[in-house]
C-alpha positions in Angstrom: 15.7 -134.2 -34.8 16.1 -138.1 -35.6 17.4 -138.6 -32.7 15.2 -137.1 -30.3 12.3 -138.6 -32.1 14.0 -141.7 -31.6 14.5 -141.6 -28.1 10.8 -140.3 -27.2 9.6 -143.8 -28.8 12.3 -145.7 -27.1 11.0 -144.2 -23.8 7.5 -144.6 -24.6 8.0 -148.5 -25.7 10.4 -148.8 -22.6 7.0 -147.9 -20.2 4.4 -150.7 -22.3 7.0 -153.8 -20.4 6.6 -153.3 -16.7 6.7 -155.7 -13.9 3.9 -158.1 -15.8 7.0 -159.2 -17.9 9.2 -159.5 -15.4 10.1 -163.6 -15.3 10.8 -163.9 -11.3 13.3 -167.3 -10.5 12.3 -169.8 -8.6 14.0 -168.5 -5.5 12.8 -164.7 -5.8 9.6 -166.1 -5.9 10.2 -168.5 -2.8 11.4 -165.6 -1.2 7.9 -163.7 -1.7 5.3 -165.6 -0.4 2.8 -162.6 -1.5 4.2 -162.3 -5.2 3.8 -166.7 -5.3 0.4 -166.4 -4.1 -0.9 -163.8 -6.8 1.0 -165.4 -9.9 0.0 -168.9 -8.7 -4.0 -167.4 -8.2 -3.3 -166.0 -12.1 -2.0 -168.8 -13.5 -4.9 -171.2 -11.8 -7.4 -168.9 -12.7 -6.4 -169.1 -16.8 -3.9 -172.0 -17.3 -5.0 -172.7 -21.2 -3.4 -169.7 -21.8 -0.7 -169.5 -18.6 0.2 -172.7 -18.2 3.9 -172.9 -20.3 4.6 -168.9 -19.2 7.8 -168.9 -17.0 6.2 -167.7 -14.7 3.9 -169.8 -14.1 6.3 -172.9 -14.5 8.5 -170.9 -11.8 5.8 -170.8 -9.4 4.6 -174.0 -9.6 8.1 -175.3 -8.9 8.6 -172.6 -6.1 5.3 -173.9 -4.4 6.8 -177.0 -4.5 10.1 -176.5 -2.8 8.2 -174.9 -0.1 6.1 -177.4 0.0 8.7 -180.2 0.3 10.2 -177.9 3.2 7.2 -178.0 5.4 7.0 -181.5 5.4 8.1 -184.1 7.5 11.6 -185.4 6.3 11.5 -182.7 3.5 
């Protein structure tokens, strides 16, 4: 009985950390344009509290490689 309890609240924890934990690399997120665009929007829209979060730091860097690529001798 233990153990079934156990593993109903391992499930049930396991569902609270979705894809808004999720820390995406620099390069997934180079690779989704759409996913940059909504993290970027998030962490511009509350960066006293976003700012230092992976992700955040992942997509600022991302939007910078990109950047770099669409310019002239980048």
């Amino acid at each position: 009985m233990r153990h079934l309890l156990l593993g109903i609240v391992t499930l049930a924890l396991s569902g609270c950390f979705g894809e808004e934990d999720r820390i995406y690399t620099v390069d997934e997120l180079m690779a989704d344009e759409a996913l940059l665009a909504k993290i970027t929007s998030e962490c511009r829209n509350n960066p006293g509290a976003l700012r230092q979060t992976p992700n955040c730091q992942n997509a600022e860097a991302a939007h910078w490689k990109l950047w770099l690529r669409t310019t002239p001798g980048g």
